[in-house]
Each structure stands twice: as structure tokens, then as C-alpha cells.
C-alpha positions as CSV (number, residue, x, y, z in Angstrom):
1,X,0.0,0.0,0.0
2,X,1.4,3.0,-1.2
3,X,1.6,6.5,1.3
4,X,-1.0,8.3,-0.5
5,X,-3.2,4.8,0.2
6,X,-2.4,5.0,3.8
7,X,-3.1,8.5,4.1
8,X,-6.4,8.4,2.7
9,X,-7.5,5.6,4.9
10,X,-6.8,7.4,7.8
11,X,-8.5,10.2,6.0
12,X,-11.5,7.7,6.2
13,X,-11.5,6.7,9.6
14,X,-11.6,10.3,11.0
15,X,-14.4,12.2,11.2
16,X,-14.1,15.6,10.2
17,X,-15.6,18.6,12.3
18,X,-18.4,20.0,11.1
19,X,-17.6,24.2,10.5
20,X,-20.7,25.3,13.1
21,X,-19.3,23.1,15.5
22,X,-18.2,25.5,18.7
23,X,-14.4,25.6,19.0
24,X,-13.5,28.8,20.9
25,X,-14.8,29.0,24.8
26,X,-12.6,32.1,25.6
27,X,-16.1,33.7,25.8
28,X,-18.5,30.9,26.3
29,X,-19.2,28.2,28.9
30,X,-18.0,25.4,27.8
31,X,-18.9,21.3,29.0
32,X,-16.2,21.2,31.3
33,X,-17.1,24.7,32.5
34,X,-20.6,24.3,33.2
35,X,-20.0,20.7,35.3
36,X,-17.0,22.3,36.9
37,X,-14.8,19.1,35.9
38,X,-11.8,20.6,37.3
39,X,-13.1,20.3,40.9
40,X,-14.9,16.8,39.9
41,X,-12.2,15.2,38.7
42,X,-9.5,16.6,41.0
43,X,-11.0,15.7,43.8
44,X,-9.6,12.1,44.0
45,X,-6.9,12.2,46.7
46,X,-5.4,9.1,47.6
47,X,-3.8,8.1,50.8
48,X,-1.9,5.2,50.9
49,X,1.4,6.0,50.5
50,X,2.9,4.7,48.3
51,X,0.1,5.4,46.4
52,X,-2.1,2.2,45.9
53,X,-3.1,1.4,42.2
54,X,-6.7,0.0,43.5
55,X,-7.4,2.9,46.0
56,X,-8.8,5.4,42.8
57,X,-11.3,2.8,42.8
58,X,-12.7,2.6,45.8
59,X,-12.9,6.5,46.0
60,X,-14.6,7.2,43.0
61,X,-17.0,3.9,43.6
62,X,-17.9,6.3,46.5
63,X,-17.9,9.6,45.2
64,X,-20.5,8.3,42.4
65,X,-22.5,6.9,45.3
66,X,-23.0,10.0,46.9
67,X,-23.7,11.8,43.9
68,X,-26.8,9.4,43.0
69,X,-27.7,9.9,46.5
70,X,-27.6,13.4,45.9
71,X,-30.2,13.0,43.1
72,X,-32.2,10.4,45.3
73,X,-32.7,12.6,48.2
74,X,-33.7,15.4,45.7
75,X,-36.5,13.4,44.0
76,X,-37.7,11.9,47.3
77,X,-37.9,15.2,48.6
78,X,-40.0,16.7,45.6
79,X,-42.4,13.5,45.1
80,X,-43.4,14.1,49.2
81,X,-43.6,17.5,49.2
82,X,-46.1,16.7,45.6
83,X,-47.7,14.1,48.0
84,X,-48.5,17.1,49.7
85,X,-50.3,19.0,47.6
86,X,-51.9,16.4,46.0
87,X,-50.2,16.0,43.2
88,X,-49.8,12.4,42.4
89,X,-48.9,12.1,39.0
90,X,-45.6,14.0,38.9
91,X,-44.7,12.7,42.3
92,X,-44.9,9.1,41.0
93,X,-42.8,10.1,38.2
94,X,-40.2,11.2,40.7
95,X,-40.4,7.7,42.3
96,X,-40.0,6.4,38.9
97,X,-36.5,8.3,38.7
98,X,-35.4,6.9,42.1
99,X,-36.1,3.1,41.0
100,X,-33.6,3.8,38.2
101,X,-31.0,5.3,40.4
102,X,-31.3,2.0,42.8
103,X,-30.7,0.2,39.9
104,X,-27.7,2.3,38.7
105,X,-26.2,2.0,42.3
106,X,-27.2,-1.7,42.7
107,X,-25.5,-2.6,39.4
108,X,-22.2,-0.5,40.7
109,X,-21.4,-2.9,43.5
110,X,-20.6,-5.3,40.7
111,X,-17.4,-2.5,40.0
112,X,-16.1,-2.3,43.4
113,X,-16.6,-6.6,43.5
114,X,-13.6,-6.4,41.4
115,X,-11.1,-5.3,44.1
116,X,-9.5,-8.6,45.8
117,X,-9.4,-9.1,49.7
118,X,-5.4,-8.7,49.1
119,X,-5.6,-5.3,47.5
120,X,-7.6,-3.7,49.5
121,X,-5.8,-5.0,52.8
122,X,-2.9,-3.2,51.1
123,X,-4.3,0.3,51.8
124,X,-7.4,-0.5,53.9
125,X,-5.5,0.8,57.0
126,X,-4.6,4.3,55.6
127,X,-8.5,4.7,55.6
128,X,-8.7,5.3,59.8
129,X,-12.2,5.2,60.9
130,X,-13.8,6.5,57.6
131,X,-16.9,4.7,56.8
132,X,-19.9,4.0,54.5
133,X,-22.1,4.1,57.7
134,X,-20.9,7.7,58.0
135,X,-22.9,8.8,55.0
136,X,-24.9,11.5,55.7
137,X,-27.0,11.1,52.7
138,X,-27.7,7.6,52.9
139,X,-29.3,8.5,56.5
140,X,-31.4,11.2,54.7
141,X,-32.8,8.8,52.5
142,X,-33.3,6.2,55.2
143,X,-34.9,9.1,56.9
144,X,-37.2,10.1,53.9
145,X,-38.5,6.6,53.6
146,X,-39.3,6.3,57.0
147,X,-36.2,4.4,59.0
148,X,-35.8,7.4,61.4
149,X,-33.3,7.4,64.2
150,X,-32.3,10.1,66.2
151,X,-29.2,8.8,67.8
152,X,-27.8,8.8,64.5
153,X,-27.3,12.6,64.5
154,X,-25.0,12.0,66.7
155,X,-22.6,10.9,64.2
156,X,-22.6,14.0,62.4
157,X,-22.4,16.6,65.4
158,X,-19.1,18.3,64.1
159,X,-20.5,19.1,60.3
160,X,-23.0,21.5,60.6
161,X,-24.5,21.2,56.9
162,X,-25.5,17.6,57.7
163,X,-26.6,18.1,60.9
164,X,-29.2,20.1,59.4
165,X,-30.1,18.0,56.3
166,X,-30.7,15.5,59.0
167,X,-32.9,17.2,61.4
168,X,-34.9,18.3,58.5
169,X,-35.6,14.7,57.0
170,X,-36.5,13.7,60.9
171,X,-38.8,16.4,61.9
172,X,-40.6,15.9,58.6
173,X,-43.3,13.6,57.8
174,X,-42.0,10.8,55.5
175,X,-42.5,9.9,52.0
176,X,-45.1,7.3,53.7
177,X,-46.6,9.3,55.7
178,X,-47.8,11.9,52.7
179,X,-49.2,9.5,51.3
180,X,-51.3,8.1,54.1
181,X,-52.2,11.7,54.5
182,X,-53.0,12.0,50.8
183,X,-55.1,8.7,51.3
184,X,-57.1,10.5,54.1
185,X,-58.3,13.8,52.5
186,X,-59.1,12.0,49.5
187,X,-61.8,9.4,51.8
188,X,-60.1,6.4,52.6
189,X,-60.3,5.1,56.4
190,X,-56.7,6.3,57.8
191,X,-57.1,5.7,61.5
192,X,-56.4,9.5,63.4
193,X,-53.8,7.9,65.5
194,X,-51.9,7.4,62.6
195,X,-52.2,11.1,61.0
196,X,-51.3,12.1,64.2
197,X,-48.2,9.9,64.7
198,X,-44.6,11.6,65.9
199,X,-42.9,11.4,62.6
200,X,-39.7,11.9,64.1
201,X,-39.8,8.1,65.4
202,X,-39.2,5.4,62.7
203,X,-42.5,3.9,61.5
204,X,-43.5,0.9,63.1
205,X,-46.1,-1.8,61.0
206,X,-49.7,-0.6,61.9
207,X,-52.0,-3.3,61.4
208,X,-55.4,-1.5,61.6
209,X,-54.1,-0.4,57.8
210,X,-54.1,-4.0,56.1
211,X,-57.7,-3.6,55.5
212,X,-58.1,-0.2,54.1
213,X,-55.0,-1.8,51.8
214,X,-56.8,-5.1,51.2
215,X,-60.1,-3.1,49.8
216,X,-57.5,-1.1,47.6
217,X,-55.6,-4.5,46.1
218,X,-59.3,-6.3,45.6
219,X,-60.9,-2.9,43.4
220,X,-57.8,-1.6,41.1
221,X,-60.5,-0.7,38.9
222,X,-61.9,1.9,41.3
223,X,-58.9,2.3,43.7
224,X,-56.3,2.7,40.4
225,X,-54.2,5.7,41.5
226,X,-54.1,5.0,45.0
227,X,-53.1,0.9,44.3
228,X,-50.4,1.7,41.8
229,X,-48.7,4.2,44.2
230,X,-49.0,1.6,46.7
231,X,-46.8,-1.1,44.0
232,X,-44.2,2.0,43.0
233,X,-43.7,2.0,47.3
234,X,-42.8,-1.7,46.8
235,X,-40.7,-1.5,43.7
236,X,-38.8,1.2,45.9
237,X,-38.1,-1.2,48.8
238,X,-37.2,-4.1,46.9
239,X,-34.8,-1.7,45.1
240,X,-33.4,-0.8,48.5
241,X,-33.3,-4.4,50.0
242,X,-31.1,-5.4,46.8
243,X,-28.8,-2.7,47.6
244,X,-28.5,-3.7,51.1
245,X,-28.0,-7.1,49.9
246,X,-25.5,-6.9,47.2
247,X,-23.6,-4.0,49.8
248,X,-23.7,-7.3,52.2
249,X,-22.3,-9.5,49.8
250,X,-19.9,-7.2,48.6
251,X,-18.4,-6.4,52.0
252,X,-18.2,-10.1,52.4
253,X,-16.4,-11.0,49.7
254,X,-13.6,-8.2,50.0
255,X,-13.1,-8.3,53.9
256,X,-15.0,-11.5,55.3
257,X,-15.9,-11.3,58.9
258,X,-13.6,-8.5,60.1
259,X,-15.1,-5.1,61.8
260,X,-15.7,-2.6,60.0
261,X,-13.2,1.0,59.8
262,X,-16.2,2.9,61.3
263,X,-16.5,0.5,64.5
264,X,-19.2,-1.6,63.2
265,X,-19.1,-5.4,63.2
266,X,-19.2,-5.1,59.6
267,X,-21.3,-8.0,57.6
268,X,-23.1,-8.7,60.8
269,X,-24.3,-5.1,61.1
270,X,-25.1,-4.9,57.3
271,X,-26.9,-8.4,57.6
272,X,-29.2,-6.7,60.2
273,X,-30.3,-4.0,57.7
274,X,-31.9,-6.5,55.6
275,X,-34.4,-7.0,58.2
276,X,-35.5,-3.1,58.7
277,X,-38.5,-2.4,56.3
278,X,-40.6,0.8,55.1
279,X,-43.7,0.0,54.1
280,X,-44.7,-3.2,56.1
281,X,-48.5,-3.0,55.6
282,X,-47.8,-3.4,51.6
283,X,-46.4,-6.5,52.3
284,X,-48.6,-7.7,55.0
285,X,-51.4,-7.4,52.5
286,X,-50.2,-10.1,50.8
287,X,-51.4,-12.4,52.8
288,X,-54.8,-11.0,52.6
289,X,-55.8,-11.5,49.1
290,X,-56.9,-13.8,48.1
291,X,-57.1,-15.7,51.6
């Protein structure tokens, strides 16, 4: 193949740039600008020393967590504040986001899964007590969903910003509880002892509910809005349960039986979480029907 040949394949395989595409950003945000990539992506800091290959991992497997948690928090927020005001429609919608972010963060265990139990013992120690169960954002959405517990502030006395997050989330009613309130106004038999619940404890199963559930699940046709909020609530705890699950396996896999760096026992303490729930009565209905 002569040089003129090569040249002109190359020639082929390169896509040429179209003359309206945007090239100067002296003047102009640009992509990097607007995302502010040069704080994002310099804000890995390893410290293992030497430097660990693997550790780059485990902090951005992290970072990403807390941003989708971010996003979670935000939508949770909105759909109960909707829940509100009434307005199902667009808070489902917002649910519907959030059952794609579980996935997204589900899926990512698989990523971290990759790190050995020899690699990460090789910089595990440089970590001190920093800890998963120190997530501030992962509380707020336990919070949101109902799993309230006020000694858990206590963890994040020294930063202010998340002190606050978390004394909002706790002091507010819960994405359950708007919707039991939602429920009320629009007829359906909410006991008043419910409504008038302190939302700042973590919500306990309430079986005077199952039957104003059981009514719902055995007339769709008339009860449609109100049963397939109640089935979006249950897509959004099995989402979390697989979280907790795969986090569980995860943990085993890369550190077996040893404490965790927070303090915790670790896969003992994570196996416990599987057994905390937010919406009991959905589940407990399931025994009703057809019965």
C-alpha cells in the first residue's frame, strides 16, 4: 500500500468537524465549565502512601455513590412535598427516577466486586475510621423513607451542613406518611392515630391499615391511583433491600468477617439491615388477598 493509500485511509476513519461546530470557549461556557470538571475530577486524593493502584477505585465507587444519592434525596424530597399538595402524578414520576438510580447503584457494587481481599488490605488501614455508615445522605434517604433514628445525628455533630439535612428529614413527615395523609383527604379510612403519629420516630407496621390496603388491592379498577402508588412504594423497597444485599455481599467478599473501619461489626451489622422495612402493611397485604 502506497503513502497516498495510507493516508487516505486514515483520511476515512476520521471524522471531520463540522464548521458550526463551537471551538473557541474564551467567551462561552463550555462542557467542562458548566459541570466544573476541574473540581470533579481533582477531587480524588489518595492516601496510601505509596500510592495504591486500587485505591482510585474505591474512592470514586464512593464519590459516584453520593452523587446518586444526591439526586435520590432530591427526587424523594420533591415526590413528598407533591404528596402534599396532591399532586400524584408527577410525584410518581419522581419515584420512577429513584427506582432507576437504585438500579444504577445496585448494578455499581458489581465495579467495586472487582477489588480482591489482598488489594484492599494493602491500603485498607490508611482509611482510619472513615466509613460507609458515615454517609450523611444515605441517613437522609433512610430518613425520607421512614427508618428514622435520632441517635444517629450524633454521628454528624461536628459538620453542621449535615446536621441540618438530618434534622430536616426527621422532623418531617416521610414519603409514607404523605401519602397516608394524601389517602385521608381524599376518603379512605386512615385511622387519626396514625395522622397524628410523631414522625420523628421510625415507623412501626400498623395493622389496623391492612384492611383499608386489602379493599384497595381487591378494586384496582376503582382504587387505580391510590393501588399503583401503593406497588411503586414496593418497587422502591425491593430496590433498596437489593442494595442492602449486594452492599452485604460485597463487604463479604472483600473483607469476610472482620469489623468494619467505622467501628461496626461489619457483615453482621449490614446483615441486620436487611431486616429493617418501610412500608410493612404493603407487604402484609399479601397475605390478605386472596385468603
Amino acid at each position: 500500500m502506497s503513502a497516498d493509500e495510507q493516508e487516505s485511509g486514515v483520511e476515512q476513519n476520521t471524522r471531520t468537524i463540522e464548521e458550526s461546530v463551537v471551538t473557541d470557549f474564551s467567551e462561552r461556557m463550555s462542557y467542562g465549565g458548566y459541570l466544573e470538571l476541574g473540581q470533579v475530577l481533582s477531587a480524588q486524593h489518595p492516601v496510601s502512601r505509596p500510592e495504591h493502584h486500587d485505591e482510585l477505585l474505591f474512592i470514586i465507587q464512593h464519590q459516584t455513590t453520593e452523587l446518586w444519592l444526591k439526586l435520590m434525596l432530591h427526587e424523594l424530597r420533591t415526590a413528598r412535598d407533591l404528596l402534599r399538595h396532591d399532586e400524584l402524578a408527577p410525584a410518581l414520576k419522581c419515584i420512577a427516577r429513584v427506582k432507576h438510580i437504585q438500579r444504577t447503584l445496585t448494578e455499581q457494587w458489581s465495579v467495586l466486586a472487582t477489588l480482591t481481599p489482598t488489594e484492599y488490605s494493602q491500603f485498607r488501614d490508611f482509611l482510619g475510621n472513615a466509613s460507609g455508615f458515615q454517609s450523611y445522605q444515605y441517613r437522609a434517604v433512610e430518613f425520607v423513607l421512614g427508618n428514622k433514628n435520632e441517635r444517629m445525628l450524633q454521628v454528624f455533630e461536628d459538620d453542621l451542613a449535615a446536621d441540618a439535612l438530618l434534622r430536616e428529614a426527621l422532623e418531617s413527615p416521610s414519603l409514607y406518611d404523605e401519602f397516608l395523609r394524601l389517602l385521608a383527604r381524599a376518603g379512605y379510612p386512615v385511622p387519626q392515630a396514625v395522622l397524628d403519629r410523631d414522625v420523628t420516630k421510625a415507623w412501626t407496621f400498623q395493622p389496623e391499615l391492612v384492611p383499608m390496603f386489602t379493599a384497595i388491592y381487591a378494586d384496582t379498577e376503582h382504587h387505580w391511583s391510590a393501588y399503583e402508588t401503593c406497588e411503586e412504594l414496593v418497587d422502591l423497597e425491593d430496590n433498596f433491600q437489593f442494595w442492602r444485599f449486594r452492599h452485604l455481599k460485597t463487604v463479604e467478599r472483600i473483607i469476610g468477617m472482620k469489623t468494619g473501619t467505622g467501628g461496626s461489626s461489619g457483615a453482621p451489622f449490614l446483615q441486620k439491615a436487611l431486616q429493617l422495612t418501610f412500608f410493612p402493611e404493603l407487604y402484609a397485604v399479601r397475605t390478605e388477598i386472596g385468603a
